[in-house]
DSSP file (Angstrom, degrees, kcal/mol; ACC not computed):
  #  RESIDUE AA STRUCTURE BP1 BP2  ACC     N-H-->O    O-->H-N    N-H-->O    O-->H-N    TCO  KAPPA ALPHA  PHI   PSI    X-CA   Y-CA   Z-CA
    1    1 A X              0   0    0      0, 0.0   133,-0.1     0, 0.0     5,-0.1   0.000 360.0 360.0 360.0 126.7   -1.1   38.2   52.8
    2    2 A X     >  -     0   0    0      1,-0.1     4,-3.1     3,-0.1     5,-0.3   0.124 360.0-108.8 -39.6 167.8   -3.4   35.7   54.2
    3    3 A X  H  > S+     0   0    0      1,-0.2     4,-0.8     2,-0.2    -1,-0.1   0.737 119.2  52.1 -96.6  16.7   -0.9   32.8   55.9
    4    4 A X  H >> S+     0   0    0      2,-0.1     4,-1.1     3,-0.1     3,-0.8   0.899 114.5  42.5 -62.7 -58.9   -1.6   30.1   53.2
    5    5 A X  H 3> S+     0   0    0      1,-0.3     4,-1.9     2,-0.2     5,-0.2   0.812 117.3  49.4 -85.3 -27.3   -0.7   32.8   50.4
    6    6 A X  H 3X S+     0   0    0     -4,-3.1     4,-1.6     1,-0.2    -1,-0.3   0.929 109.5  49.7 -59.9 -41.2    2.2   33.8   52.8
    7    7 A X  H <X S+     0   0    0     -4,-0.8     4,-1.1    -3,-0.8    -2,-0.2   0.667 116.4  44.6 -61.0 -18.3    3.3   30.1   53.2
    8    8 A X  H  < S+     0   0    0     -4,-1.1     4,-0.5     2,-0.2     5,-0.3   0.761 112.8  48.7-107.8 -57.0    3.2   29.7   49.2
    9    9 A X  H >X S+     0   0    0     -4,-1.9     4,-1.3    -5,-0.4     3,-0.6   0.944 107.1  50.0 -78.5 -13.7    4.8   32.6   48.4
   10   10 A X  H >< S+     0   0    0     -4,-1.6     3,-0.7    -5,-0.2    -2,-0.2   0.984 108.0  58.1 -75.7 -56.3    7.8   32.3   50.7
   11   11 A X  T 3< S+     0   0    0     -4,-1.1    -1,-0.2     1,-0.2    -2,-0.1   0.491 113.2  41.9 -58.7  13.5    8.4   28.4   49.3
   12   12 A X  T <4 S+     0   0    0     -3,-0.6    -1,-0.2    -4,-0.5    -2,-0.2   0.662  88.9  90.8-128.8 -21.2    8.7   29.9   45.8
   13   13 A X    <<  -     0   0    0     -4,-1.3     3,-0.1    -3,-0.7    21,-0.1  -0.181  56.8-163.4 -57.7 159.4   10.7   32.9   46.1
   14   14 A X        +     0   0    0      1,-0.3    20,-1.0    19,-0.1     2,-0.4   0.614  61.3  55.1-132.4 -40.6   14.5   32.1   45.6
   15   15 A X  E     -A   33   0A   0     18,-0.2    -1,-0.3    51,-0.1    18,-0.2  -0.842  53.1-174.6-122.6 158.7   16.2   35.2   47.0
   16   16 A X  E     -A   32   0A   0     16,-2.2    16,-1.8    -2,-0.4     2,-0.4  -0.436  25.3-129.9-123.6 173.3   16.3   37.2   50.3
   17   17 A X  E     -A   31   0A   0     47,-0.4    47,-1.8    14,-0.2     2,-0.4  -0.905  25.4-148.4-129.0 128.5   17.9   40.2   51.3
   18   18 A X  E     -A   30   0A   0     12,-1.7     2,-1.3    -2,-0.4    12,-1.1  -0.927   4.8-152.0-132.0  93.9   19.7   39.7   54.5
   19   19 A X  E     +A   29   0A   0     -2,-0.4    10,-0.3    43,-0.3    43,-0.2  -0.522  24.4 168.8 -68.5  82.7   20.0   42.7   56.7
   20   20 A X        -     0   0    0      8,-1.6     2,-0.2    -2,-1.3     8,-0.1   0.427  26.1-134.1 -75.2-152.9   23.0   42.7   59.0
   21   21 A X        -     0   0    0      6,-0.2     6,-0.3     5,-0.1    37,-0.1  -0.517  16.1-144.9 -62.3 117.8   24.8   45.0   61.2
   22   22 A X    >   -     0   0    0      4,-1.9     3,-0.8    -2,-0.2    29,-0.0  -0.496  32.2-104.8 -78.8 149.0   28.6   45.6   61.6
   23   23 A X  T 3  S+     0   0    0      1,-0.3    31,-0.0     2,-0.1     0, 0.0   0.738 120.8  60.8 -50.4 -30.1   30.6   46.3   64.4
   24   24 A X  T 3  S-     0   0    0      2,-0.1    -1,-0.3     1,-0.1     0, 0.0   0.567 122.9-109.8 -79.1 -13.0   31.0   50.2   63.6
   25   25 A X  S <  S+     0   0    0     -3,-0.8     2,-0.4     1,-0.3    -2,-0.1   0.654  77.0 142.2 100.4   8.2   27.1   49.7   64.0
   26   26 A X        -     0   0    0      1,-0.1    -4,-1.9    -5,-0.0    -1,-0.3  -0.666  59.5-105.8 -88.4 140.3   26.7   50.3   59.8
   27   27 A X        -     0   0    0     -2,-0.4     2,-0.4    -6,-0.3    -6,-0.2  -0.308  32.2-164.8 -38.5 140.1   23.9   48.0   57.8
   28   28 A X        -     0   0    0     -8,-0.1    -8,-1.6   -10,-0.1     2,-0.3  -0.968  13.7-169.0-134.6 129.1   25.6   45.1   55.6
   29   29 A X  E     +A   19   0A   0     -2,-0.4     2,-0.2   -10,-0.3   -10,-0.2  -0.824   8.0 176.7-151.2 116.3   23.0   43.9   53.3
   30   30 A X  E     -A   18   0A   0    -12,-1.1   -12,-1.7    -2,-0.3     2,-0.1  -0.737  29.9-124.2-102.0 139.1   23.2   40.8   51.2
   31   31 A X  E     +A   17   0A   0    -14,-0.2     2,-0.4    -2,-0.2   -14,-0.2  -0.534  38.7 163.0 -74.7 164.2   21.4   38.6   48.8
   32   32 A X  E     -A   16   0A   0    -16,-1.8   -16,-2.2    -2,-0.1     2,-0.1  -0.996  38.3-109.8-146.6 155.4   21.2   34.9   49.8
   33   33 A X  E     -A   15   0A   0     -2,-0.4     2,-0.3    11,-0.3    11,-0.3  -0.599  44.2-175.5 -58.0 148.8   18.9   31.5   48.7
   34   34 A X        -     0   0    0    -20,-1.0     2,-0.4    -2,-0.1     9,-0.2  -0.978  24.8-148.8-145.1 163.9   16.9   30.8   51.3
   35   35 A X  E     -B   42   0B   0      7,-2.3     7,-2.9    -2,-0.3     2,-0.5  -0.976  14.6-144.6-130.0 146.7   14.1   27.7   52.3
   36   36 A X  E     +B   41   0B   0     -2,-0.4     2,-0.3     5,-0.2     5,-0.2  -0.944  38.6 161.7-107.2 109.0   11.1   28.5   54.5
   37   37 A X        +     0   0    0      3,-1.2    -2,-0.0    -2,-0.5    66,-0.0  -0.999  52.1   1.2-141.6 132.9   10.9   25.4   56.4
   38   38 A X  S    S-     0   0    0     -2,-0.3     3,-0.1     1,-0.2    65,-0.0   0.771 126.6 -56.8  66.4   5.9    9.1   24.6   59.6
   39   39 A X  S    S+     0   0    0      1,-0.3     2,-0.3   -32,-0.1    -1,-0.2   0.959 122.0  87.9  76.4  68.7    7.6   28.0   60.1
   40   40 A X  S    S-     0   0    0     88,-0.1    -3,-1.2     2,-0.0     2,-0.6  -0.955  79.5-107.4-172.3-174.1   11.5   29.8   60.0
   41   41 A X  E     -BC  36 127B   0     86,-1.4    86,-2.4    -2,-0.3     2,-0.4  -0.957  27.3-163.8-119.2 107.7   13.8   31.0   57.6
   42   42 A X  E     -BC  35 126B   0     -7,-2.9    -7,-2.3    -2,-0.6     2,-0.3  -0.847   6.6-176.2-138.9 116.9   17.0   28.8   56.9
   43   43 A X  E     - C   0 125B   0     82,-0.7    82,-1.1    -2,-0.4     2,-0.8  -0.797  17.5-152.5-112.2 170.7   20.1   30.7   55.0
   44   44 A X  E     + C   0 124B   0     -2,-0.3     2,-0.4    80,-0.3   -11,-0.3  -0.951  35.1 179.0-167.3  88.5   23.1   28.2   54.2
   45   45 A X  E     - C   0 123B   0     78,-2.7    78,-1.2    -2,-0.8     2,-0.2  -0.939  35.7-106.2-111.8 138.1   25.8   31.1   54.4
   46   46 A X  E >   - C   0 122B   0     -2,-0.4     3,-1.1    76,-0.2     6,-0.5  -0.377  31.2-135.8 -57.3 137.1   29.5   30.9   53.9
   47   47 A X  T 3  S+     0   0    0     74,-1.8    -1,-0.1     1,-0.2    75,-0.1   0.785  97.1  58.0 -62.1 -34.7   30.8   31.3   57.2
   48   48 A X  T 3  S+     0   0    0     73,-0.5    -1,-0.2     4,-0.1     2,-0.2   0.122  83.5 115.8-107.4  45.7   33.5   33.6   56.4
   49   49 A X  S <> S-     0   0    0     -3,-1.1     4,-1.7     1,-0.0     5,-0.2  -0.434  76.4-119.3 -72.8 144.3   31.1   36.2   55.0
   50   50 A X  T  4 S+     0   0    0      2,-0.2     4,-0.4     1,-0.2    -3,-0.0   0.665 117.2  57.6 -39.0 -35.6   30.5   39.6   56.4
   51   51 A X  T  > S+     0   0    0      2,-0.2     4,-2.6     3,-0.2    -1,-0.2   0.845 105.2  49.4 -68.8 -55.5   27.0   38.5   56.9
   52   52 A X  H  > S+     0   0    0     -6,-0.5     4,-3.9     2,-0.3     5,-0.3   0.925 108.1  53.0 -31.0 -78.3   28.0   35.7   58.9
   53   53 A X  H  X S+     0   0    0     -4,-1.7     4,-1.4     1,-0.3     5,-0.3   0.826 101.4  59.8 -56.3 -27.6   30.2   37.5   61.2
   54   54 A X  H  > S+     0   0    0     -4,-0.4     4,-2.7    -5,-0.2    -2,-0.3   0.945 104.3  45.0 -80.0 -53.6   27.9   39.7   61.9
   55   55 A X  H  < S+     0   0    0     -4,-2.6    28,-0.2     2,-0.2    -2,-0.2   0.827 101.2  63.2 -54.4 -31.4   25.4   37.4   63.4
   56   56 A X  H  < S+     0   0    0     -4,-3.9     3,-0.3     1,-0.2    -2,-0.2   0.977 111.7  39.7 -58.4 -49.3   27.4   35.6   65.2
   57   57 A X  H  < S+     0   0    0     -4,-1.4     2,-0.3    -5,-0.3    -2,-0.2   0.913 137.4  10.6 -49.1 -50.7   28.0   38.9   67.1
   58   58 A X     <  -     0   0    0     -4,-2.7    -1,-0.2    -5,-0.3   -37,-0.1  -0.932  66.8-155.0-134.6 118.5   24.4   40.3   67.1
   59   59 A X        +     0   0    0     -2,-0.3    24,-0.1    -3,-0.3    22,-0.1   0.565  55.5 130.2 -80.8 -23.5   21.9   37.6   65.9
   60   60 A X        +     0   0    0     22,-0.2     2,-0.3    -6,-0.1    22,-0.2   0.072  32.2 169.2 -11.7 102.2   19.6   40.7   64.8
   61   61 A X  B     -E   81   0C   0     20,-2.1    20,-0.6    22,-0.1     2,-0.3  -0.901  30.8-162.5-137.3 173.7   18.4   40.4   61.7
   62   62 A X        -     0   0    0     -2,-0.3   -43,-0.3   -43,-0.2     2,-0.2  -0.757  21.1-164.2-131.1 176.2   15.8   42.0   59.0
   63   63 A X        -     0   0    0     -2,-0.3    16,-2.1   -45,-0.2     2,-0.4  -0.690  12.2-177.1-170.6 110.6   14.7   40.1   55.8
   64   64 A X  B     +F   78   0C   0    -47,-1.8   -47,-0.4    14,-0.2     2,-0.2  -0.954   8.9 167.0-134.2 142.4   13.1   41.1   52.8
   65   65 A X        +     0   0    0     12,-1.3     2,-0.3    -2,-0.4   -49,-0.1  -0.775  29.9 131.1-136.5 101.3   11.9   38.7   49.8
   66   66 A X        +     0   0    0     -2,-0.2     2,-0.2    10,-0.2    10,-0.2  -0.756  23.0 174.8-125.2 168.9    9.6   40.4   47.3
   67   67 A X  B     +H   75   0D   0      8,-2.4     8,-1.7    -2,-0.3    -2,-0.0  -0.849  23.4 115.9-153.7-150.6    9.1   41.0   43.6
   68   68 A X        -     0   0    0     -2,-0.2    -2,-0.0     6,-0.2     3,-0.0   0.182  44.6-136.6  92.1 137.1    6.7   42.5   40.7
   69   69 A X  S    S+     0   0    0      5,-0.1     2,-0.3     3,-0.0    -1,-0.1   0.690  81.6  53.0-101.2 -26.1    7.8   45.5   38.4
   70   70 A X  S  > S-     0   0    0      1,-0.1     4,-1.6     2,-0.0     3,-0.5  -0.642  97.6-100.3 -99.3 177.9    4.9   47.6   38.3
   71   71 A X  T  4 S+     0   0    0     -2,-0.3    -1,-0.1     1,-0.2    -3,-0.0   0.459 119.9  48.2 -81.1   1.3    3.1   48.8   41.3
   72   72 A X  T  4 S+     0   0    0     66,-0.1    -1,-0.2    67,-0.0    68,-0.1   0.065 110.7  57.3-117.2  30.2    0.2   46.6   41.6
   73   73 A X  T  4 S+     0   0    0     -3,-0.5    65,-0.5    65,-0.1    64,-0.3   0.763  81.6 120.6 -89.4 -50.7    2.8   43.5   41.1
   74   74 A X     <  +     0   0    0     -4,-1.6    63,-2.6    63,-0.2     2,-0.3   0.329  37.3 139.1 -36.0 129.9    4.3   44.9   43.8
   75   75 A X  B     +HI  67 136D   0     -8,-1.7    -8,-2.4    61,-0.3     2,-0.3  -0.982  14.5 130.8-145.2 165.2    4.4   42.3   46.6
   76   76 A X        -     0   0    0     59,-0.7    59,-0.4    -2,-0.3     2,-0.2  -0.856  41.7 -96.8-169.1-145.7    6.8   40.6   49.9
   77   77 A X        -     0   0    0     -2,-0.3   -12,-1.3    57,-0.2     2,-0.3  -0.825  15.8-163.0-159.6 102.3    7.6   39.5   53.0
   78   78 A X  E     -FG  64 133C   0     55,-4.3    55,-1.3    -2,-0.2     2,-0.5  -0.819  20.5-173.7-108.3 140.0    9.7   41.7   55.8
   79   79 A X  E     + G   0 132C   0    -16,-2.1     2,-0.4    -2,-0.3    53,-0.2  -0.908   5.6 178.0-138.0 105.7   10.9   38.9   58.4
   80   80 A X  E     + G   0 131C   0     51,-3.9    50,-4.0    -2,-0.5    51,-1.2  -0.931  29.1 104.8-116.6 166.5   12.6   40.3   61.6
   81   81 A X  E    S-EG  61 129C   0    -20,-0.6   -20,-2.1    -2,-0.4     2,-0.3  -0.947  72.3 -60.1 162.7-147.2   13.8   37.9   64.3
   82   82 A X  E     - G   0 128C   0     46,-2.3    46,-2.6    -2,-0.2     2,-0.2  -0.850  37.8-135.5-140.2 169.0   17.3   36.5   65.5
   83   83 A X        -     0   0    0     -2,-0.3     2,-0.3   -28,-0.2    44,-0.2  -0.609  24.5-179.8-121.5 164.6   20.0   34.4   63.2
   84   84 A X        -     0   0    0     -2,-0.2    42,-0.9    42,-0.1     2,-0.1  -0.772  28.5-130.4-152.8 160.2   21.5   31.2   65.2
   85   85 A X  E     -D  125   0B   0     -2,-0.3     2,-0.3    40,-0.2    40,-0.2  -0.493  27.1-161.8-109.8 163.3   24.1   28.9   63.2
   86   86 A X  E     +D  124   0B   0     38,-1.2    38,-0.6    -2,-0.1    -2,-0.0  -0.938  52.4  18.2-156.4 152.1   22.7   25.2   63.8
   87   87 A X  S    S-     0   0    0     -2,-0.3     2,-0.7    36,-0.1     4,-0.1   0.204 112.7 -37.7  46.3-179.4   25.3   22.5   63.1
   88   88 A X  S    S-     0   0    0     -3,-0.1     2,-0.5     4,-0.1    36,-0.1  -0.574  74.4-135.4 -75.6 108.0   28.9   22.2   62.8
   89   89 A X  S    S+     0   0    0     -2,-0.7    34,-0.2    34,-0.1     2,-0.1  -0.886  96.0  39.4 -95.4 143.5   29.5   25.4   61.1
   90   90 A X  S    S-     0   0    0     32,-1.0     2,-0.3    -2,-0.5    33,-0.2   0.761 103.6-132.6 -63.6 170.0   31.6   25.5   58.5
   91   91 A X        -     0   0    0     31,-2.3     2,-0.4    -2,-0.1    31,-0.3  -0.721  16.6-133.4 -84.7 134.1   29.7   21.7   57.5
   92   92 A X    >   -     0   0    0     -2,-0.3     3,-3.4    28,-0.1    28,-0.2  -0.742  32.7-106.4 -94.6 135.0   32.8   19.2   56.8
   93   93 A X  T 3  S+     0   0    0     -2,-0.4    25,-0.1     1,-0.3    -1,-0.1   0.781 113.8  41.0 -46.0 -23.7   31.8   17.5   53.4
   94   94 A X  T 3  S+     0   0    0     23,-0.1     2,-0.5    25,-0.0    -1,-0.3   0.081  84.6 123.6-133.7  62.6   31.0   14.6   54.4
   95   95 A X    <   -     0   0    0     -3,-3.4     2,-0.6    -7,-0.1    -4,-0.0  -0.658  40.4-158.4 -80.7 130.2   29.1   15.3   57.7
   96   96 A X        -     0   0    0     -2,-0.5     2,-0.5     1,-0.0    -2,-0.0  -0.916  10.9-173.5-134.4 150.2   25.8   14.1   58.1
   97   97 A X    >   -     0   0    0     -2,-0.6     3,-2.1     1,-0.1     4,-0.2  -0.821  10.9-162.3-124.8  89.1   23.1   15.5   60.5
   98   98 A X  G >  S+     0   0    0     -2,-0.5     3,-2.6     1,-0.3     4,-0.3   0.758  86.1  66.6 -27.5 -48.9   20.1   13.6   60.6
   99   99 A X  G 3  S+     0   0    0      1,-0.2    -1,-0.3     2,-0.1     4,-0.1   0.263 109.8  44.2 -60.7  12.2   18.0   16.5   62.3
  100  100 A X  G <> S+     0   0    0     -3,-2.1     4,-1.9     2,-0.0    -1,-0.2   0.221  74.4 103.4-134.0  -3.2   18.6   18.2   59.1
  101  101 A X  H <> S+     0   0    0     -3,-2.6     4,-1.2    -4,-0.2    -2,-0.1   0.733  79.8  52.4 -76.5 -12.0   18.0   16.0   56.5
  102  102 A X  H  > S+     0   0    0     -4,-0.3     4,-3.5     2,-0.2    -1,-0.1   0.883 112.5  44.5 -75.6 -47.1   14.5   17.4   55.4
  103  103 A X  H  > S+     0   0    0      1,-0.2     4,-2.8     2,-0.2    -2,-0.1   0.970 109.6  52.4 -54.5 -30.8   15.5   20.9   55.1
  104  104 A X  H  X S+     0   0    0     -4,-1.9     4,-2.8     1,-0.3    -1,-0.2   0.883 112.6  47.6 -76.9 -29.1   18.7   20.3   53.3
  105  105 A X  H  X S+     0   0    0     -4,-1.2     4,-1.8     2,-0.2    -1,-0.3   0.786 108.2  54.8 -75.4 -29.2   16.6   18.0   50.6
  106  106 A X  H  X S+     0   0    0     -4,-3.5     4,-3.8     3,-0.2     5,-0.3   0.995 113.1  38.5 -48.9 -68.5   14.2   20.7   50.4
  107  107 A X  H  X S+     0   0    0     -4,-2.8     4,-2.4     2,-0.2     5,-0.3   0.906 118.2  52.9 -29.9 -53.0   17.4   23.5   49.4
  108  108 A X  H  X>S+     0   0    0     -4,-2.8     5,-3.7     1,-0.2     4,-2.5   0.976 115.9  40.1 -60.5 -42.4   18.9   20.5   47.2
  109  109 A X  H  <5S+     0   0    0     -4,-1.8    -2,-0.2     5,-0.3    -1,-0.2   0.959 121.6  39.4 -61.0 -51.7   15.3   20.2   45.3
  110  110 A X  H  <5S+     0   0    0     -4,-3.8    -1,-0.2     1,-0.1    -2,-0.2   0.955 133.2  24.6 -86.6 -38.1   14.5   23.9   45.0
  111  111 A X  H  <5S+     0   0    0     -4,-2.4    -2,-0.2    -5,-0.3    -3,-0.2   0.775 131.1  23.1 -41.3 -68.0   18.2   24.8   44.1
  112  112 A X  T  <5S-     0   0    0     -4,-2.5    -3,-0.2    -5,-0.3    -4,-0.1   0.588 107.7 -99.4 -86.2 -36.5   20.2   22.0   42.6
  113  113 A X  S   <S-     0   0    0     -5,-3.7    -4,-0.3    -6,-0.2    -3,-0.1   0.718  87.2 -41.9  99.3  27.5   17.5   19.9   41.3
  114  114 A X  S    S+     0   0    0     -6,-2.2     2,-0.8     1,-0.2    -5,-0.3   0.022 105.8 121.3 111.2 -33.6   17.5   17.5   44.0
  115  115 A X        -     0   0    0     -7,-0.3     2,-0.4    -6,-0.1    -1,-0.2  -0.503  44.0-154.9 -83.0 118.5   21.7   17.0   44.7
  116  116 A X        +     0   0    0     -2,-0.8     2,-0.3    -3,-0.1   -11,-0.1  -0.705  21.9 158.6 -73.5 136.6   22.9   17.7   48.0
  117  117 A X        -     0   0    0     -2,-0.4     2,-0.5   -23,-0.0   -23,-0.1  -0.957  28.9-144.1-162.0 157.8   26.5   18.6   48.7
  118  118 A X        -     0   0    0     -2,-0.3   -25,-0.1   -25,-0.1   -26,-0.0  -0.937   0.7-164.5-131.0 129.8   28.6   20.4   51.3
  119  119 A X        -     0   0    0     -2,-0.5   -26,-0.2   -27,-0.1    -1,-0.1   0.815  40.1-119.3 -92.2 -34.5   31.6   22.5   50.2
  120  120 A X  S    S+     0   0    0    -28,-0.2   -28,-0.1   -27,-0.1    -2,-0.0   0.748 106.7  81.5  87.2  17.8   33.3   22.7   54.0
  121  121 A X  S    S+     0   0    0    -30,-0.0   -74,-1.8   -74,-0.0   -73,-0.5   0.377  79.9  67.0-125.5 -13.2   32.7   26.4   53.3
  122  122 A X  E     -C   46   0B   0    -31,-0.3   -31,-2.3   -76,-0.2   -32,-1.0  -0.451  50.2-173.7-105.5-178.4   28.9   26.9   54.3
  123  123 A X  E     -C   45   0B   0    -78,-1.2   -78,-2.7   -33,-0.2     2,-0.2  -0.817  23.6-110.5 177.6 168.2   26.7   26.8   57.2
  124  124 A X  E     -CD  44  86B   0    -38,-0.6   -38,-1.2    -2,-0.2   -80,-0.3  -0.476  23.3-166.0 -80.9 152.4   22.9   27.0   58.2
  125  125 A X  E     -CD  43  85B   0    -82,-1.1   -82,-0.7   -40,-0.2     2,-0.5  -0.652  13.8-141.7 -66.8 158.8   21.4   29.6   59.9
  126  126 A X  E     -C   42   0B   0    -42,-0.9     2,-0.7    -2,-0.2   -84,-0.2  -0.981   8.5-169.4-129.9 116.9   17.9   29.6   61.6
  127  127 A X  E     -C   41   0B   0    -86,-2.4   -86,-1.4    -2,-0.5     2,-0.8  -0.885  10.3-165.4 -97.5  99.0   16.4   32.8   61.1
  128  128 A X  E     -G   82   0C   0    -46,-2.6   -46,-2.3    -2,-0.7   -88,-0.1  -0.885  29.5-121.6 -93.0 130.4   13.4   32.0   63.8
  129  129 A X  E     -G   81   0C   0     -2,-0.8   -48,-0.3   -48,-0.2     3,-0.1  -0.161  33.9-179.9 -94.9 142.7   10.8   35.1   62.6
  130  130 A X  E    S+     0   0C   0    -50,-4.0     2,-0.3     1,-0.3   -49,-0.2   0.690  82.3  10.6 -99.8 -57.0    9.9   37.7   65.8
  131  131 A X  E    S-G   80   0C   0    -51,-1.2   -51,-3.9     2,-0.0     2,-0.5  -0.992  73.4-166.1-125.4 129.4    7.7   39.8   63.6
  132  132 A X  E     -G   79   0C   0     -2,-0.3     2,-0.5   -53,-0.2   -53,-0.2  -0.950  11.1-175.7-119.4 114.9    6.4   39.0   59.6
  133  133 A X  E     -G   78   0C   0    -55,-1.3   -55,-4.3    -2,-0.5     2,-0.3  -0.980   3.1-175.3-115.3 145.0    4.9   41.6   57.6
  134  134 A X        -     0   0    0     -2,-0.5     2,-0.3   -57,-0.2   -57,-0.2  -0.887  16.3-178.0-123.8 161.1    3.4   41.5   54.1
  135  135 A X        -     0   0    0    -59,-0.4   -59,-0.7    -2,-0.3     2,-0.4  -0.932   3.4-179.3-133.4 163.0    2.1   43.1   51.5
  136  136 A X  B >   +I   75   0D   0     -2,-0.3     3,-1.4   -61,-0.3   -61,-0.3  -0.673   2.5 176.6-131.1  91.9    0.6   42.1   48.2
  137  137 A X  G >   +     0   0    0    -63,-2.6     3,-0.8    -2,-0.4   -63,-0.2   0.415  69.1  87.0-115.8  36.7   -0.6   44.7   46.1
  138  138 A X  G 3  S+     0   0    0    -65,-0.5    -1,-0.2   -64,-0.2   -63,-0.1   0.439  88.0  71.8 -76.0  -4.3   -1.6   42.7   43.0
  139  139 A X  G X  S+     0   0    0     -3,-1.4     3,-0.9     2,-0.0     2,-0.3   0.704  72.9  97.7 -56.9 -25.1   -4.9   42.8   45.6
  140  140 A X  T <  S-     0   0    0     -3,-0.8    -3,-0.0     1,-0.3     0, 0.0  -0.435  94.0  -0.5 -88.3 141.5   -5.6   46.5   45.0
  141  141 A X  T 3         0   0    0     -2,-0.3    -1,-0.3     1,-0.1    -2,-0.0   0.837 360.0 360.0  26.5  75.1   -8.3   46.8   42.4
  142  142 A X    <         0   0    0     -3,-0.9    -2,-0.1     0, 0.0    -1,-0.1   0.297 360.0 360.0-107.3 360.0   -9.3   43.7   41.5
């Protein structure tokens, strides 16, 4: 995907596939929300998640958000790069972190419909991307 049509499609997708590792060294792979903000990849995981733990340990991660049912719908996004937890993880409800207030109104807007809220149970990740590949193949024979 050109990177406008990358940029576009990543702020309209709603769920990721979150590739992990476990200590025994097995794949853990989750869906999550996510927002594409700032040229990275921002997951607002419960903390006491498998997923979670598992980054903290090895920040490694893969990422895939595609869709389409036939095969020239097919299209996505593979995002590997490394997970770091950014705030006070879990977030106490009524925290606020200025350096964070655009993303988190982007999540509330594409998510909630604009209200933000903190459970005391989440926190953000930064998935900052090493390597992006896409594909699109609603390109092929048109």
């Amino acid at each position: 995907m050109p990177p406008e049509a990358l940029e576009q499609y990543l702020s309209n997708q709603r769920t990721c596939r979150v590739a992990s590792v476990d200590a025994d060294g097995h794949p853990n792979v989750s869906p999550l929300w996510f927002i594409w903000f700032d040229g990275a990849l921002w997951l607002y995981s419960l903390t006491r998640s498998q997923r979670w733990t598992n980054l903290m340990r090895d920040p490694r991660v893969a990422i895939v958000v595609d869709d389409g049912d036939s095969y020239l719908e097919l299209r996505g996004v593979e995002i590997r790069g490394t997970a770091e937890a950014v705030g006070p993880a879990p977030r106490p409800r009524d925290a606020e972190l200025p350096e964070l207030a655009g993303l988190e109104q982007a999540f509330a807007d594409k998510y909630s419909g604009g209200q933000a809220g903190h459970d005391g149970r989440h926190g953000w990740l930064k998935i900052t991307p090493s390597k992006i590949t896409s594909w699109d193949f609603t390109r092929i024979g048109g």
